[in-house]
PDB file of N, H, CA, C and O in Angstrom:
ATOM      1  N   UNK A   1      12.598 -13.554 -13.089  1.00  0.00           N
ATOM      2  CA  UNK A   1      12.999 -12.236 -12.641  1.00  0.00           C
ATOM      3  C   UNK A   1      12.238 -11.821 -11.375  1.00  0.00           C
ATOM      4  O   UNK A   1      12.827 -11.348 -10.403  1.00  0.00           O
ATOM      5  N   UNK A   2      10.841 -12.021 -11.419  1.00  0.00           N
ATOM      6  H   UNK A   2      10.362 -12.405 -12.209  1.00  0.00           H
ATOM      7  CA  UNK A   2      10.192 -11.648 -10.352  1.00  0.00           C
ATOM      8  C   UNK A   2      10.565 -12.594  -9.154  1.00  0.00           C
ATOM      9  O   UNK A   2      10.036 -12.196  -8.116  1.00  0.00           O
ATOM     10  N   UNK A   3      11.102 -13.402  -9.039  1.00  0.00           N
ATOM     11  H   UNK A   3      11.531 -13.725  -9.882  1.00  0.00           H
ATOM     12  CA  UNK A   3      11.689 -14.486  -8.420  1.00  0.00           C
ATOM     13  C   UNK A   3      12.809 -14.008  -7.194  1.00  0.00           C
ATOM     14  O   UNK A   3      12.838 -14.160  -5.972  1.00  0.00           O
ATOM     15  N   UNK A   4      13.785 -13.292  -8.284  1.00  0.00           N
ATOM     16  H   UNK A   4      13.761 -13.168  -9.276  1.00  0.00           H
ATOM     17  CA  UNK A   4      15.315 -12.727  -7.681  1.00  0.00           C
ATOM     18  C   UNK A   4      14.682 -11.641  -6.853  1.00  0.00           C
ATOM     19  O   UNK A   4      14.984 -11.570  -5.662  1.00  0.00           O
ATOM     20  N   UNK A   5      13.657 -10.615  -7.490  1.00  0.00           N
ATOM     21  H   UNK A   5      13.412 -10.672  -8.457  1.00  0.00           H
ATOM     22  CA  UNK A   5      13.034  -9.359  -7.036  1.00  0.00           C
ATOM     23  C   UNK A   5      12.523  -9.700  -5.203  1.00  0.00           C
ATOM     24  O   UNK A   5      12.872  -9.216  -4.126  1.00  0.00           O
ATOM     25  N   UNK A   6      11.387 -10.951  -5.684  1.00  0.00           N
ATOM     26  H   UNK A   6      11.103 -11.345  -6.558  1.00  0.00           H
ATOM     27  CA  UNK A   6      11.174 -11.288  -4.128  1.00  0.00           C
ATOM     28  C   UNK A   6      12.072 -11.643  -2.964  1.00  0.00           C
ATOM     29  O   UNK A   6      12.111 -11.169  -1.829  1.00  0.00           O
ATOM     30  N   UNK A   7      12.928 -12.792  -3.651  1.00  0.00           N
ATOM     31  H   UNK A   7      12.897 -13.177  -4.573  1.00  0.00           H
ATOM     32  CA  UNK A   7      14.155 -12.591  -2.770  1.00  0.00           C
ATOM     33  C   UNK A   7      15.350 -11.620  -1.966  1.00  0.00           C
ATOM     34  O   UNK A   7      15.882 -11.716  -0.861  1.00  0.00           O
ATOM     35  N   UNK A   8      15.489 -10.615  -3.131  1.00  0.00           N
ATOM     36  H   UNK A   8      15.056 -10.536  -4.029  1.00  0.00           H
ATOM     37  CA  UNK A   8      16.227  -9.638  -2.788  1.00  0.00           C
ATOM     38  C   UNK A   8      15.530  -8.996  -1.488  1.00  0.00           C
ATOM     39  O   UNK A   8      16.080  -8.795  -0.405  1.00  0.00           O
ATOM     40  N   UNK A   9      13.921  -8.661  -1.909  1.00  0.00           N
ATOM     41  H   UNK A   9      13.474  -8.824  -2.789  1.00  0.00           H
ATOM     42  CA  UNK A   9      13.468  -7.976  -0.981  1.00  0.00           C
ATOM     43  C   UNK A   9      13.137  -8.299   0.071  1.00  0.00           C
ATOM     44  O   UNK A   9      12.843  -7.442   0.905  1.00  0.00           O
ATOM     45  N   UNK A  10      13.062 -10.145   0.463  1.00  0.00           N
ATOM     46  H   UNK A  10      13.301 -10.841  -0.215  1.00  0.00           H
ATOM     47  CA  UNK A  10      12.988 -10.719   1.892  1.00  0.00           C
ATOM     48  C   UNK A  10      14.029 -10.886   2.277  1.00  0.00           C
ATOM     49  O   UNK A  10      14.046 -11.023   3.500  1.00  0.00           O
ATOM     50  N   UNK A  11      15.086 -10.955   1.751  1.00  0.00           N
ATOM     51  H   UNK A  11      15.073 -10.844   0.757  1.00  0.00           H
ATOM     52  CA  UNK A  11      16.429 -10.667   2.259  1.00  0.00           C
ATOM     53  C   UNK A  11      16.567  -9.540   2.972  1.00  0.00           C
ATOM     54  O   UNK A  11      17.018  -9.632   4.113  1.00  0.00           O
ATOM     55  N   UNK A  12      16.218  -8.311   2.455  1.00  0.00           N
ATOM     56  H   UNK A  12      15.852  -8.236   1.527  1.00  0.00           H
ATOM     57  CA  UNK A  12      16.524  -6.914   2.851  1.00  0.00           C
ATOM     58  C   UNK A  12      15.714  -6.680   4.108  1.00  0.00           C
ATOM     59  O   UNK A  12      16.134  -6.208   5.165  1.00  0.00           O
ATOM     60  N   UNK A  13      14.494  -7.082   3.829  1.00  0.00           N
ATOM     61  H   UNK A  13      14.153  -7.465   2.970  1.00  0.00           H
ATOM     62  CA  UNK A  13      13.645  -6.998   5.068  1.00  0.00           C
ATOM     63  C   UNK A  13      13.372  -7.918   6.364  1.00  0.00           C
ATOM     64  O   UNK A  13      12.583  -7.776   7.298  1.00  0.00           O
ATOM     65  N   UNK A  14      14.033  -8.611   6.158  1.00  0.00           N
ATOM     66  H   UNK A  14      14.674  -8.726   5.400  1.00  0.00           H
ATOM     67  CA  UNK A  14      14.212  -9.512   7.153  1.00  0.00           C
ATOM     68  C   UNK A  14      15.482  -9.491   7.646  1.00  0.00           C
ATOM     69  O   UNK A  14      15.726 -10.025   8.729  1.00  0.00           O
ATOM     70  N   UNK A  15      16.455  -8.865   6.903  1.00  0.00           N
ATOM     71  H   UNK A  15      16.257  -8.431   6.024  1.00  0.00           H
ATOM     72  CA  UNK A  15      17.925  -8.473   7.933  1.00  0.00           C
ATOM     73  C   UNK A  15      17.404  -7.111   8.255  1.00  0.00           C
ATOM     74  O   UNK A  15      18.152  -6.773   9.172  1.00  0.00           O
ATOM     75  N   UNK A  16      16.793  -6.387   8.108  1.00  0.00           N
ATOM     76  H   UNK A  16      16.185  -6.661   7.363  1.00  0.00           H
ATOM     77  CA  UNK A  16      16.613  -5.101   8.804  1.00  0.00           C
ATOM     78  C   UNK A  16      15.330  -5.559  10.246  1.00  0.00           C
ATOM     79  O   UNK A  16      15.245  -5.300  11.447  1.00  0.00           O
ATOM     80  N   UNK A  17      14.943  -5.939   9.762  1.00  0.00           N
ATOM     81  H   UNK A  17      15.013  -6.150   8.787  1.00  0.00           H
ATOM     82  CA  UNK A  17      13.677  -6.501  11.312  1.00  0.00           C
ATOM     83  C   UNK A  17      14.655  -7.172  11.944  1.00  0.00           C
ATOM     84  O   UNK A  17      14.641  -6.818  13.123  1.00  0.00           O
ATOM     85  N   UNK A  18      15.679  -8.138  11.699  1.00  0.00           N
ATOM     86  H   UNK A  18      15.690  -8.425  10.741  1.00  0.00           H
ATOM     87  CA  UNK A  18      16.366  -8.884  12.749  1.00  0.00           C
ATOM     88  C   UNK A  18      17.297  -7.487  13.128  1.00  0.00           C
ATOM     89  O   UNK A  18      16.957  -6.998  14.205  1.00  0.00           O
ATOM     90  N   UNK A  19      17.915  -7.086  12.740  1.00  0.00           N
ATOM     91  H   UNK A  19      18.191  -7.483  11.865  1.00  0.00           H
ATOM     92  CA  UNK A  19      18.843  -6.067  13.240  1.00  0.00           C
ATOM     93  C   UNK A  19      18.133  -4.933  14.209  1.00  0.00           C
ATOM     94  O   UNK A  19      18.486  -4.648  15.353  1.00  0.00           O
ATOM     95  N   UNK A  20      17.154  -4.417  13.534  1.00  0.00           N
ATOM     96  H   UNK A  20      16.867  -4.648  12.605  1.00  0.00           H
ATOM     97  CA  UNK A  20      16.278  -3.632  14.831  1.00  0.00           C
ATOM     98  C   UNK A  20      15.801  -4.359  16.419  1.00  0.00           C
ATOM     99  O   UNK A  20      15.762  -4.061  17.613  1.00  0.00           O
ATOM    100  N   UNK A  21      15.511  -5.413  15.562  1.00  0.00           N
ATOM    101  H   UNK A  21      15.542  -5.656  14.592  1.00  0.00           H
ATOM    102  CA  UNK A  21      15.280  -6.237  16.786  1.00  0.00           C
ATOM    103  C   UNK A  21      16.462  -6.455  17.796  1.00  0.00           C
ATOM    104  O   UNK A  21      16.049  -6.774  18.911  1.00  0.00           O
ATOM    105  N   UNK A  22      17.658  -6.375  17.705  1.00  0.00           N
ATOM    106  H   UNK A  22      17.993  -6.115  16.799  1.00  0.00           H
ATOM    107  CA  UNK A  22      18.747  -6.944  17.908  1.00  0.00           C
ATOM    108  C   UNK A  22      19.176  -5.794  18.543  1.00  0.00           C
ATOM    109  O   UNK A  22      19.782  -5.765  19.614  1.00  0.00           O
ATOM    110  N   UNK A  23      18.776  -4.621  17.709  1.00  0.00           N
ATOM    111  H   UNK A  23      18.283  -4.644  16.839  1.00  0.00           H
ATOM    112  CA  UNK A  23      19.314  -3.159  18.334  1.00  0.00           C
ATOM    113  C   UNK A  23      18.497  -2.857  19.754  1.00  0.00           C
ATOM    114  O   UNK A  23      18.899  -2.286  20.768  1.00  0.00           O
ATOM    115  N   UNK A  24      17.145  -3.477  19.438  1.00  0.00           N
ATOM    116  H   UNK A  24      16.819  -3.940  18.614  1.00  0.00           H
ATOM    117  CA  UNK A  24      16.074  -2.879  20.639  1.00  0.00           C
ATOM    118  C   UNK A  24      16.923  -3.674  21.726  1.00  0.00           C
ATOM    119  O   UNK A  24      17.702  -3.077  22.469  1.00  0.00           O
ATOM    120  N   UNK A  25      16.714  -5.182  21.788  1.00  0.00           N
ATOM    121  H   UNK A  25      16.080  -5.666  21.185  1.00  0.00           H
ATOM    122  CA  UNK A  25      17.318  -6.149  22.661  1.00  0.00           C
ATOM    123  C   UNK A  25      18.756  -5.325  23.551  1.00  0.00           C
ATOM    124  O   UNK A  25      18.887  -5.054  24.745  1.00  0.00           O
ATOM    125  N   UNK A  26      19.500  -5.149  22.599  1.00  0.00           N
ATOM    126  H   UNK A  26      19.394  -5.369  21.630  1.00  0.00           H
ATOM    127  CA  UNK A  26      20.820  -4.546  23.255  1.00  0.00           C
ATOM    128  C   UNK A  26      20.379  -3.129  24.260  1.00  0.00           C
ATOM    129  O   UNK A  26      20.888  -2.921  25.362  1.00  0.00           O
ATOM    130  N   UNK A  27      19.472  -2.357  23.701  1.00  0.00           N
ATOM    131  H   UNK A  27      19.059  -2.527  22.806  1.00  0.00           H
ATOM    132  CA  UNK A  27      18.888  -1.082  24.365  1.00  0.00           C
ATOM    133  C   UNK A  27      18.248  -1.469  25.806  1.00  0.00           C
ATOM    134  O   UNK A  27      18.411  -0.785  26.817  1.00  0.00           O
ATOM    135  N   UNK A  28      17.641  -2.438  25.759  1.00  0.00           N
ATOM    136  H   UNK A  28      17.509  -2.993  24.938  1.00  0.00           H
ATOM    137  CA  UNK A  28      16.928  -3.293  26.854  1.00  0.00           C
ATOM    138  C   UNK A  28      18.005  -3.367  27.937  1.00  0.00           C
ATOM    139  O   UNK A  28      18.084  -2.746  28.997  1.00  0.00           O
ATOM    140  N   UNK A  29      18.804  -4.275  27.407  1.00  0.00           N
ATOM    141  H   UNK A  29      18.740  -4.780  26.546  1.00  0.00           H
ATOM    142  CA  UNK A  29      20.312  -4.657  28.018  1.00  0.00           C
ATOM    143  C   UNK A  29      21.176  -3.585  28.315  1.00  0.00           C
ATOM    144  O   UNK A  29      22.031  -3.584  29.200  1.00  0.00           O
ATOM    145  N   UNK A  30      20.940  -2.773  27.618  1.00  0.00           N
ATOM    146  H   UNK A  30      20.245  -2.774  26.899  1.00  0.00           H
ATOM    147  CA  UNK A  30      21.913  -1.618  28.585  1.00  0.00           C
ATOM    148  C   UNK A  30      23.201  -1.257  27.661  1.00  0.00           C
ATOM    149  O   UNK A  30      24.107  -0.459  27.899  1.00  0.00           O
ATOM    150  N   UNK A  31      22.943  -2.326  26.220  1.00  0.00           N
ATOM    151  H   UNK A  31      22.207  -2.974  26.026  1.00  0.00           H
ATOM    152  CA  UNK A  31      24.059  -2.024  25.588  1.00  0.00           C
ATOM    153  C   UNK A  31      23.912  -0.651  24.741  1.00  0.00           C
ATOM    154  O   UNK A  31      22.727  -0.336  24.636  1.00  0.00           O
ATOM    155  N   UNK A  32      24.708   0.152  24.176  1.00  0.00           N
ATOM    156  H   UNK A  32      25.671  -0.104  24.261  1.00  0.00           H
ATOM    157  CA  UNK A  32      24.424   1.309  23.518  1.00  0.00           C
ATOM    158  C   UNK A  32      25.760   1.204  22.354  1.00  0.00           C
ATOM    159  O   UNK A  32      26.990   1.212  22.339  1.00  0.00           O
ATOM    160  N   UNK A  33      24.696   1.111  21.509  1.00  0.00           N
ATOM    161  H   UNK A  33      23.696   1.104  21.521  1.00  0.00           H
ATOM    162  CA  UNK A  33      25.952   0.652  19.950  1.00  0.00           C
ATOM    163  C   UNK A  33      26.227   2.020  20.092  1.00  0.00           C
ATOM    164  O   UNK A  33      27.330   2.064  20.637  1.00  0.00           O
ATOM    165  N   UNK A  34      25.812   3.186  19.892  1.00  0.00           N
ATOM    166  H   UNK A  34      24.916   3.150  19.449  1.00  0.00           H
ATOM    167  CA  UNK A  34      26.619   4.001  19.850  1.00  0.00           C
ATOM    168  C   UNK A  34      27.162   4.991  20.621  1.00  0.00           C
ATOM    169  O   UNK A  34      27.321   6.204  20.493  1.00  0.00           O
ATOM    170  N   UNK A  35      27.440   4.054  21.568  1.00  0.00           N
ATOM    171  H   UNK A  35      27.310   3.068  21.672  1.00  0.00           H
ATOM    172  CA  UNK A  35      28.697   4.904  23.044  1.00  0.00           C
ATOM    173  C   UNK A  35      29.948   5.609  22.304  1.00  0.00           C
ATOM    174  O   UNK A  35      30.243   5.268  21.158  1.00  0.00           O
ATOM    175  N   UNK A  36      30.514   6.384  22.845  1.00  0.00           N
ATOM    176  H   UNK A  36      30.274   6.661  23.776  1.00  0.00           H
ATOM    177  CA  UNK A  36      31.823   6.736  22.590  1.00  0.00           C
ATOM    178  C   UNK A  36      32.948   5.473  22.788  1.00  0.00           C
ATOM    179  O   UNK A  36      32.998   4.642  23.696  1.00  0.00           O
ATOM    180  N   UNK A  37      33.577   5.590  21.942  1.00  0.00           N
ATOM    181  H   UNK A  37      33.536   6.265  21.205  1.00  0.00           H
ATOM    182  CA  UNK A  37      34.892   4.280  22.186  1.00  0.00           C
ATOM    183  C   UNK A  37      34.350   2.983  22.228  1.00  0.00           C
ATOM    184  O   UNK A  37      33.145   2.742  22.305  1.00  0.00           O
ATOM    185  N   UNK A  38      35.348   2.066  22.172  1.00  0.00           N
ATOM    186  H   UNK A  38      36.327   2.262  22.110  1.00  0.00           H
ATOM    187  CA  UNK A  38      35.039   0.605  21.959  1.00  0.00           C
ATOM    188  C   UNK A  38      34.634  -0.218  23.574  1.00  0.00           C
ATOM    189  O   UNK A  38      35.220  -1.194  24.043  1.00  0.00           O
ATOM    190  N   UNK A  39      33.641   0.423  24.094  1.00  0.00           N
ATOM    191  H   UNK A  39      33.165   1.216  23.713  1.00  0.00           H
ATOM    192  CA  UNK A  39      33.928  -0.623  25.660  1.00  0.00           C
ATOM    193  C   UNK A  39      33.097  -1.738  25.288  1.00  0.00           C
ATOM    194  O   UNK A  39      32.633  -1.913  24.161  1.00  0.00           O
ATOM    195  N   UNK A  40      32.833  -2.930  26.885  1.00  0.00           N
ATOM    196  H   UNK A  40      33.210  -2.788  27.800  1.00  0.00           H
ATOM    197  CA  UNK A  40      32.576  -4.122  26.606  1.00  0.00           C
ATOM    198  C   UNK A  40      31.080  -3.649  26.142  1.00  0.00           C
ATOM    199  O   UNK A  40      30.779  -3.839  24.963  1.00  0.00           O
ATOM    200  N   UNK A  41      30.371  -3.195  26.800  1.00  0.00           N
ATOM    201  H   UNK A  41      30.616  -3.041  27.757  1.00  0.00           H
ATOM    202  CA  UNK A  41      29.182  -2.960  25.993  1.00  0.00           C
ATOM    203  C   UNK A  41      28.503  -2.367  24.940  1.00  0.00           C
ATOM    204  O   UNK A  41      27.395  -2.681  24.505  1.00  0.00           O
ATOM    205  N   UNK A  42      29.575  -1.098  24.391  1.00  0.00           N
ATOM    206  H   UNK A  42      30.475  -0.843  24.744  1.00  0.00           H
ATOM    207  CA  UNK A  42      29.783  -1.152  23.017  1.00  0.00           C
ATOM    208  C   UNK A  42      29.466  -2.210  22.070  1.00  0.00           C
ATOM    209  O   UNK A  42      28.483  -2.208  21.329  1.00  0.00           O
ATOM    210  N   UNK A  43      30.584  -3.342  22.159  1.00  0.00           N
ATOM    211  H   UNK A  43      31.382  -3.343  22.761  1.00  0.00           H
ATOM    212  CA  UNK A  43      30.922  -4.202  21.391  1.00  0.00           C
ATOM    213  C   UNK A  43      29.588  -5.328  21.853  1.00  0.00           C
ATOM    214  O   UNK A  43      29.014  -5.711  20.833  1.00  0.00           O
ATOM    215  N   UNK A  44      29.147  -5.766  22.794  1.00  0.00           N
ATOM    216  H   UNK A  44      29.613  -5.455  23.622  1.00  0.00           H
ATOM    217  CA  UNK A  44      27.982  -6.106  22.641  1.00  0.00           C
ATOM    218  C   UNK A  44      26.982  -6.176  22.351  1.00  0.00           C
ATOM    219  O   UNK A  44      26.231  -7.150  22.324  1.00  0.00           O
ATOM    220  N   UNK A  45      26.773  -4.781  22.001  1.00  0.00           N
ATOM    221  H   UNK A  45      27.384  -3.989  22.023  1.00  0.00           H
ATOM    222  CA  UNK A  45      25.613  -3.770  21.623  1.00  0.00           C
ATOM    223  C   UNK A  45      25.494  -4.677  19.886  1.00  0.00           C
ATOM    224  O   UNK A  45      24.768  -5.525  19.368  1.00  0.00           O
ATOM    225  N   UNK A  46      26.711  -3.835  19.499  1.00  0.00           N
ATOM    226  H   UNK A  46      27.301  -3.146  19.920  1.00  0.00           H
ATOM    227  CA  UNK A  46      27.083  -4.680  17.798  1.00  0.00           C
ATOM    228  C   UNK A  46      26.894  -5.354  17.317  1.00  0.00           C
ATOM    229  O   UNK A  46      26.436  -5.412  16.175  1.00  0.00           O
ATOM    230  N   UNK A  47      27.324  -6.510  18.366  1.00  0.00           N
ATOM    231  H   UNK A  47      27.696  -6.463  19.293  1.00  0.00           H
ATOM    232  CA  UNK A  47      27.585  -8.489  18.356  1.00  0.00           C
ATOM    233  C   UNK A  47      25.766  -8.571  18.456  1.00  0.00           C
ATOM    234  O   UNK A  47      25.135  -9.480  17.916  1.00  0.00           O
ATOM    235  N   UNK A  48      25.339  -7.831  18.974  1.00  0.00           N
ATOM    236  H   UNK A  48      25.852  -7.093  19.412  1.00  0.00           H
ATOM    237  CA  UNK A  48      23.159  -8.213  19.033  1.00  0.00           C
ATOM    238  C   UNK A  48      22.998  -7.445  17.833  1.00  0.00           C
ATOM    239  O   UNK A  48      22.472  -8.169  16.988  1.00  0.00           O
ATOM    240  N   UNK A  49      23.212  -6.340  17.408  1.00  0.00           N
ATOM    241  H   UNK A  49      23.639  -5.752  18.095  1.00  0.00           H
ATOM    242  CA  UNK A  49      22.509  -5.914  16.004  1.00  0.00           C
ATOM    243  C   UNK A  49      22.981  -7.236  14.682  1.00  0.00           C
ATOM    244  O   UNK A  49      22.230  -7.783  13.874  1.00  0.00           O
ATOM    245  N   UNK A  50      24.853  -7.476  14.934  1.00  0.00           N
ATOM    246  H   UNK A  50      25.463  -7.031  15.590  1.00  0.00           H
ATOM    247  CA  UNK A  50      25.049  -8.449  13.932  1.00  0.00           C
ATOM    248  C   UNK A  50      24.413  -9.839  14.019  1.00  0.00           C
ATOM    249  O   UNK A  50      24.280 -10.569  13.037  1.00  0.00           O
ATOM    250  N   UNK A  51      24.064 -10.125  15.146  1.00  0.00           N
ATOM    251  H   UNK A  51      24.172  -9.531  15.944  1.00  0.00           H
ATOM    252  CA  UNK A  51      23.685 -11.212  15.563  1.00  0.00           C
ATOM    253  C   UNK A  51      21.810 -11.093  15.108  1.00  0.00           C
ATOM    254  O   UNK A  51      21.711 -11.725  14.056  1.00  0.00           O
ATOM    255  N   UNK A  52      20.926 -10.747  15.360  1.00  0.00           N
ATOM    256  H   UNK A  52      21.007 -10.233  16.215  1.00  0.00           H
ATOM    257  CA  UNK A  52      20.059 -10.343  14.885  1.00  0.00           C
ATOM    258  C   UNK A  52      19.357  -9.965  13.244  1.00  0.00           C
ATOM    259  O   UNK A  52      18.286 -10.422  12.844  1.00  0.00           O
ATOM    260  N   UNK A  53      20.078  -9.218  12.621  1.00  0.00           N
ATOM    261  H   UNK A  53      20.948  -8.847  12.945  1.00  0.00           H
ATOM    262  CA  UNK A  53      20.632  -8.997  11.104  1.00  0.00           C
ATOM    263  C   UNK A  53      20.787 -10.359  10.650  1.00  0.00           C
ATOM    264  O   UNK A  53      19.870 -10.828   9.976  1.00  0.00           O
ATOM    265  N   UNK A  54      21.778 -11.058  10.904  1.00  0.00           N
ATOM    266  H   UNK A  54      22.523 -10.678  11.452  1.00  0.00           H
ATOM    267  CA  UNK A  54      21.731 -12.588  10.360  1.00  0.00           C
ATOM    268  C   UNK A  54      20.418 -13.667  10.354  1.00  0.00           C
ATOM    269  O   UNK A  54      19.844 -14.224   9.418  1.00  0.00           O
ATOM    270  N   UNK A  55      20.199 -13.709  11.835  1.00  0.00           N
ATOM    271  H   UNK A  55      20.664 -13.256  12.595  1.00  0.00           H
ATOM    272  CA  UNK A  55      18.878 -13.955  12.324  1.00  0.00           C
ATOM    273  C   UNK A  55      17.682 -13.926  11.441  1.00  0.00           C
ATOM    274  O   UNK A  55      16.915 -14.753  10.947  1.00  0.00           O
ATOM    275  N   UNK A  56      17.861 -12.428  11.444  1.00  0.00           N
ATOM    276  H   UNK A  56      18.483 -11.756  11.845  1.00  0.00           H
ATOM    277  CA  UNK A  56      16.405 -12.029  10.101  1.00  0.00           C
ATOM    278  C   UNK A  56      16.685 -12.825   9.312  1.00  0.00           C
ATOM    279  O   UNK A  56      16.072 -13.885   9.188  1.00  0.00           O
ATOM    280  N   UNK A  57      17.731 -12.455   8.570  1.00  0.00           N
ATOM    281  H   UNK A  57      18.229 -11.593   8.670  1.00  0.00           H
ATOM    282  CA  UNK A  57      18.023 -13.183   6.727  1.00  0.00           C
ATOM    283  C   UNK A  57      18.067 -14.476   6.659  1.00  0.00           C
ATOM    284  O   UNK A  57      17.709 -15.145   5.690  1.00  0.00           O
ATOM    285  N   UNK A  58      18.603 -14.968   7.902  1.00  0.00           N
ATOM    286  H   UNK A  58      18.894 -14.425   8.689  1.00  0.00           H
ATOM    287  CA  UNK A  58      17.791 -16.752   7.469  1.00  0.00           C
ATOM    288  C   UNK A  58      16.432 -17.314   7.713  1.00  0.00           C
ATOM    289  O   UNK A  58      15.873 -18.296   7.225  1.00  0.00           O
ATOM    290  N   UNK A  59      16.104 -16.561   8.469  1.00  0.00           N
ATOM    291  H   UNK A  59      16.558 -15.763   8.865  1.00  0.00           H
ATOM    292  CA  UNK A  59      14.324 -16.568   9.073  1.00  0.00           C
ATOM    293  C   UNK A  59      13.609 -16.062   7.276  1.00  0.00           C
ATOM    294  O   UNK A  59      12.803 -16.738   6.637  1.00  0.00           O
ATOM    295  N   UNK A  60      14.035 -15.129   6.969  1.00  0.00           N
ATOM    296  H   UNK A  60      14.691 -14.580   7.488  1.00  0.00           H
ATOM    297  CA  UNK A  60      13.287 -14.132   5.764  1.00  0.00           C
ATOM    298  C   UNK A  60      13.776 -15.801   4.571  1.00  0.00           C
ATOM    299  O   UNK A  60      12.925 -16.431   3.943  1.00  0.00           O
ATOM    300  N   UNK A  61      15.073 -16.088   4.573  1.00  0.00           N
ATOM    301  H   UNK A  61      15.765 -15.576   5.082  1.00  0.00           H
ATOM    302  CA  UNK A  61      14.761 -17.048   3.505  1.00  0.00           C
ATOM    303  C   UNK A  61      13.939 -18.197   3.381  1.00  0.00           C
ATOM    304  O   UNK A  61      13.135 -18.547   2.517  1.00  0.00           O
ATOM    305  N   UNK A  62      14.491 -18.919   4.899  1.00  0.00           N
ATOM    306  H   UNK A  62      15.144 -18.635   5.601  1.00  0.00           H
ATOM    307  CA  UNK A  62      13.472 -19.788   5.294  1.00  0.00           C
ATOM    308  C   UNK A  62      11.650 -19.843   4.941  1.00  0.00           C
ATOM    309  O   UNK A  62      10.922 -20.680   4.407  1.00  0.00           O
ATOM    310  N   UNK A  63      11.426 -18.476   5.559  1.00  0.00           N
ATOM    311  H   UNK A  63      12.017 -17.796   5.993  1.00  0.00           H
ATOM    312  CA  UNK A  63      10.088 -18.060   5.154  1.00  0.00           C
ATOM    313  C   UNK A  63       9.880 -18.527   3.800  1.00  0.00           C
ATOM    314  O   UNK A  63       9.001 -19.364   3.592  1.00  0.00           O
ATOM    315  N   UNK A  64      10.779 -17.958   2.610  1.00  0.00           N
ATOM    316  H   UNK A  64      11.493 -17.278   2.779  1.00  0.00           H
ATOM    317  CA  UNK A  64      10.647 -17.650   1.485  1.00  0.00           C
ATOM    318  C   UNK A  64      10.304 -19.003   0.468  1.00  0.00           C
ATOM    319  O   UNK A  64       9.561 -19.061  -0.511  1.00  0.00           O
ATOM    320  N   UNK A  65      11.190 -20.107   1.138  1.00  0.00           N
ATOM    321  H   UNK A  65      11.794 -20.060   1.934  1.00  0.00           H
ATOM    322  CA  UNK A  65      11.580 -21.193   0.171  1.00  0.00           C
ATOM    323  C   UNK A  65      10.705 -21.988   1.034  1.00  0.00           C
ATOM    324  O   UNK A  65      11.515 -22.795   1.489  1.00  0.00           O
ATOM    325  N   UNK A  66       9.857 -22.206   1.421  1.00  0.00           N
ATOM    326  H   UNK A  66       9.199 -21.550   1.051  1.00  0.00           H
ATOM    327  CA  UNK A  66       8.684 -22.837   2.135  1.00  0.00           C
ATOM    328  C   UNK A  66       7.755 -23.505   0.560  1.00  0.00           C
ATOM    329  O   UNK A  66       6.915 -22.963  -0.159  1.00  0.00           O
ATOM    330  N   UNK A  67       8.395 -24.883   0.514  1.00  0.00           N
ATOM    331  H   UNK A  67       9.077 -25.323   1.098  1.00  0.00           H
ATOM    332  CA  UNK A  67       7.587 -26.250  -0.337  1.00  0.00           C
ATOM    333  C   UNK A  67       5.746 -26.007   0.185  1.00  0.00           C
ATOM    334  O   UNK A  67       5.194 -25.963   1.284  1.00  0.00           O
ATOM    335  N   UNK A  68       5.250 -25.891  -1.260  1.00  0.00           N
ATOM    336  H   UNK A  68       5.699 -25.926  -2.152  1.00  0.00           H
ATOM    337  CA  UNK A  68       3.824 -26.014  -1.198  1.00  0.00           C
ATOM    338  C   UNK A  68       3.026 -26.958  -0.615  1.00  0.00           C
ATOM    339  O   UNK A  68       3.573 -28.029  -0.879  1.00  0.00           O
ATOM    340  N   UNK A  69       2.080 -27.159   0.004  1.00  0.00           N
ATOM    341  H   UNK A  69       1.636 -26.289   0.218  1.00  0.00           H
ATOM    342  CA  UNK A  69       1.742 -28.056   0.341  1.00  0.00           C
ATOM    343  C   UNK A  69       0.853 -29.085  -0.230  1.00  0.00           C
ATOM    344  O   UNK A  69       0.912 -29.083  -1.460  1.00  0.00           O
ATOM    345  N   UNK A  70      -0.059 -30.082   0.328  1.00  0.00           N
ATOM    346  H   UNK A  70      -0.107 -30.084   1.327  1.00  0.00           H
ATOM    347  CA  UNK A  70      -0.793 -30.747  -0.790  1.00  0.00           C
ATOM    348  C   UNK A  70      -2.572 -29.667  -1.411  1.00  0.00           C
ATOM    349  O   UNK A  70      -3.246 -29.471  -2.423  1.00  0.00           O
ATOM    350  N   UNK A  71      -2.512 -29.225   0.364  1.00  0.00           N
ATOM    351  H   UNK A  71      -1.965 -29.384   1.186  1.00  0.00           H
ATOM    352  CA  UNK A  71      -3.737 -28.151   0.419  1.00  0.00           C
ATOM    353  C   UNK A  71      -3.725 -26.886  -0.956  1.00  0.00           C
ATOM    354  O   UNK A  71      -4.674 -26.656  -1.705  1.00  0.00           O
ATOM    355  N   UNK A  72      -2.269 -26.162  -0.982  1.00  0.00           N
ATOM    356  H   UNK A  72      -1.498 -26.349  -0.373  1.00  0.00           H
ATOM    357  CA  UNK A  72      -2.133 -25.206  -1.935  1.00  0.00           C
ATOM    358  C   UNK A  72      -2.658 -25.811  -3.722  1.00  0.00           C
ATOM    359  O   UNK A  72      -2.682 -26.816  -4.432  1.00  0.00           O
ATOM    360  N   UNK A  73      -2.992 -24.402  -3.706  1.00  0.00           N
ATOM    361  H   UNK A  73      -2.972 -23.585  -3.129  1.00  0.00           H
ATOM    362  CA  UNK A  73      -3.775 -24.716  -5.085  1.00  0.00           C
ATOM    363  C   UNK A  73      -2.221 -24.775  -6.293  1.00  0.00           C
ATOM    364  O   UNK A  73      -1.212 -24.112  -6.054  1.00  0.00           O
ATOM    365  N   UNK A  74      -2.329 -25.498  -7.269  1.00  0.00           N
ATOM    366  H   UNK A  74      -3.149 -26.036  -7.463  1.00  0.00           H
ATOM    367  CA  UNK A  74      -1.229 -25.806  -7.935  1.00  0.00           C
ATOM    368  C   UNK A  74      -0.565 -24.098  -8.962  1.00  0.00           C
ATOM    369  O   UNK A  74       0.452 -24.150  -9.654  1.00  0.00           O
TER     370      UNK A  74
END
């Protein structure tokens, strides 16, 4: 149980750090997720938060499922 718990929660937190991250990046860039209407940089803006968000959550699992080593205590 405590297992699913950790997971859930590096999941959650690691798509929210990639997505902020993703949001800052686009802000940098000039993109603004939340412009009025759909323009090209709108939709770019998005494509870096979604793009980012994903980012995290495989980085956060990756992290997660990291094989012990010989050094770690058993």
């Amino acid at each position: 149980m405590k297992h699913l718990l950790a997971q859930g929660l590096g999941d959650a937190v690691g798509f929210v750090v990639g997505a902020l991250l993703g949001f800052f990046a686009g802000q940098w860039l000039g993109c603004d997720v939340f412009e009025a209407g759909y323009s090209t940089r709108s939709m770019v803006g998005i494509a870096l938060v979604g793009l980012g968000g994903g980012l995290g959550l495989q980085a956060a699992r990756r992290w997660l499922h990291v094989k012990p080593t010989e050094h770690d205590a058993p």
